[in-house]
C-alpha positions in Angstrom: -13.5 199.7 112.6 -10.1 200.2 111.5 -7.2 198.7 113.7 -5.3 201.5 115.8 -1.9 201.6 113.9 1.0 200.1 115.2 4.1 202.5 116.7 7.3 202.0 115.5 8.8 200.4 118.5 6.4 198.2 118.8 6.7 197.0 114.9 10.1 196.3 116.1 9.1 193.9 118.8 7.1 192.5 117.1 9.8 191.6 114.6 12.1 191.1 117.1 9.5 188.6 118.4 9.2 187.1 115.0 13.1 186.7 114.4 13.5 185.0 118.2 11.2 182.4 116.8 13.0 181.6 113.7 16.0 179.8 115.0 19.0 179.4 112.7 17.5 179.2 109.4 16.5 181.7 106.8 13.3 182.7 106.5 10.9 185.3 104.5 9.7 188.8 105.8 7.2 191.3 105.2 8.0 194.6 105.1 5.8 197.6 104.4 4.7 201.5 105.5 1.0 202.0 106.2 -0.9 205.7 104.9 -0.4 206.9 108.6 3.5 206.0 108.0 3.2 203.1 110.7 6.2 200.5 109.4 4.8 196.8 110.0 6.8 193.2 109.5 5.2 190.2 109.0 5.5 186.7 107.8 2.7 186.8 105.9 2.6 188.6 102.5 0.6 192.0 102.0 -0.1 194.0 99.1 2.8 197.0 98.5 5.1 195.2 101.4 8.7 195.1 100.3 10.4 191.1 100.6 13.1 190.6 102.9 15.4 187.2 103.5 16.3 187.1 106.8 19.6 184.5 106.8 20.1 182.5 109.9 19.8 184.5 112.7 22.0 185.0 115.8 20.9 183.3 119.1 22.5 183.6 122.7 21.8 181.8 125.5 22.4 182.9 128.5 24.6 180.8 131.2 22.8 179.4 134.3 22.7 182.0 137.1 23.3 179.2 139.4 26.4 177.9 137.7 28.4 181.4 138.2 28.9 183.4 141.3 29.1 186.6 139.1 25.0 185.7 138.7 24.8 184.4 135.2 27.9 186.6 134.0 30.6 183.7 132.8 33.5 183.8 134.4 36.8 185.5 133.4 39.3 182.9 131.7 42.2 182.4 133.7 45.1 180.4 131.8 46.4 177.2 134.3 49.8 178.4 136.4 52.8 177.6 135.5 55.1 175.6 137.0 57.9 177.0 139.4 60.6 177.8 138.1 62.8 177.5 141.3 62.7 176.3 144.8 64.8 176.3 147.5 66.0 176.2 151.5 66.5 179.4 152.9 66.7 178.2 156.6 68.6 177.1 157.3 71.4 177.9 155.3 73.8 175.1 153.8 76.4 174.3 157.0 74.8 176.3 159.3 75.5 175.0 162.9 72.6 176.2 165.0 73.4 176.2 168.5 71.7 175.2 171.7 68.9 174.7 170.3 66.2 171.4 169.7 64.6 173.5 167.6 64.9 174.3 163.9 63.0 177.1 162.1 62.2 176.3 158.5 61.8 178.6 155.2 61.3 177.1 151.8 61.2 179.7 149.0 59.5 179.3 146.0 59.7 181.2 142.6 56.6 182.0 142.0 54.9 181.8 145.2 53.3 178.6 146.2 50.0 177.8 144.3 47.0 177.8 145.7 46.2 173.7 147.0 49.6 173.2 146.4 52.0 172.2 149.9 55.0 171.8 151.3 56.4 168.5 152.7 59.7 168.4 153.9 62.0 165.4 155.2 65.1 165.4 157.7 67.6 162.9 157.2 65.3 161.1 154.4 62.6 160.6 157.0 59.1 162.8 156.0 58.6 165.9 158.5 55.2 167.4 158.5 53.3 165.3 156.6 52.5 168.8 154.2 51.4 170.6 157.4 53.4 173.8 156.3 51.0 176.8 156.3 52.8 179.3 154.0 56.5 178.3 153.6 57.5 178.1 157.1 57.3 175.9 159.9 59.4 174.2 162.8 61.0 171.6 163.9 61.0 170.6 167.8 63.2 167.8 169.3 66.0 168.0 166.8 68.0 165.6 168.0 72.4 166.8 168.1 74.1 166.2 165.1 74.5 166.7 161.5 70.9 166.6 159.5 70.1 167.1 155.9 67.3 168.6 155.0 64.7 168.5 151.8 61.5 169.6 150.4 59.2 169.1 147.8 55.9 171.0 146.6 53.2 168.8 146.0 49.7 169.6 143.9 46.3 168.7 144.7 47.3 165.2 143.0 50.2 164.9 145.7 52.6 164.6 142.1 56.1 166.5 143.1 56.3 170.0 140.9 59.2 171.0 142.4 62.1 169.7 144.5 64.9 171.4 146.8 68.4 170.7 146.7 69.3 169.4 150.0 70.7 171.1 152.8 72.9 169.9 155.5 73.2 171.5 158.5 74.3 171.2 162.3 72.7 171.1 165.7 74.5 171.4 169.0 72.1 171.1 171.3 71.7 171.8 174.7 73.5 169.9 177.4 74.6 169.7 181.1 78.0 172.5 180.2 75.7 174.4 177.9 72.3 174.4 179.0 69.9 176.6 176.8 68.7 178.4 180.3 71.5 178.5 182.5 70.2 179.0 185.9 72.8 182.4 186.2 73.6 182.9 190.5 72.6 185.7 191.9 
């Protein structure tokens, strides 16, 4: 009994099958048409089959699903950020008094914005502020004692190395007293 003939998409599995197990080198093929037209491969030799040299063949393999959260799909490349190219006080401004107040609203600007893991630490008068407590590039400042201050800040990576330092700003406070009181008790 005569096999039943091989279809053509299964000759080409069964290459395919044949070329997945011959990794990079070359290698010998079979090729040849049967009276029903049926194409076979094989790596054995057969009587009218054409010779083909199959040169090192092309592999993948894949990534580890677990390894990517896009499920085995690598991915994208992102190139490293760049430094910044400029940051600065913006509050407060450079001789800005700030009247009766103990309080002192902070704003550090950055160019570009501030990377992600990287933080703000500022110091007043030399001594260190928040510790890198900033969330965003704002914060205050409570019990500001009267007087004049300078102000600074650096940005800090995840290493805690300084990528980028503000000028310093020195400002004024005039806080609250007995004649100027922040709430006044106004008479009625």
């Amino acid at each position: 009994m005569r096999p039943q003939p091989l279809t053509l998409l299964a000759s080409l599995a069964a290459l395919m099958a044949l070329l997945a197990g011959v990794a990079a080198a070359s290698t010998t093929v079979y090729k040849w048409i049967d009276e029903d037209g049926v194409v076979h491969y094989s790596d054995q030799p057969h009587p009218n089959a054409q010779k083909l040299q199959v040169e090192g063949v092309q592999t993948y393999k894949p990534t580890d699903a677990g390894s990517s959260p896009l499920g085995g799909i690598p991915p994208a490349v992102v190139p490293p950020e760049t430094g910044y190219r400029a940051c600065t006080i913006q509050q407060p401004t450079p001789e800005e008094t700030l009247q009766n107040t103990d309080k002192v609203s902070i704003s550090v600007s950055t160019d570009p914005g501030v990377h992600r893991g990287d933080q703000i630490y500022a110091t007043l008068d030399g001594a260190p502020v928040n510790n890198g407590a900033a969330t965003g590039n704002s914060f205050s400042l409570s019990s500001v004692e009267r007087g004049e201050h300078t102000l600074a800040a650096q940005v800090r990576d995840n290493t805690g190395q300084v990528v980028c330092q503000t000028p310093s700003v020195t400002f004024y406070v005039r806080a609250p007293s007995l004649d100027n009181p922040v709430n006044p008790v106004r008479p009625h």
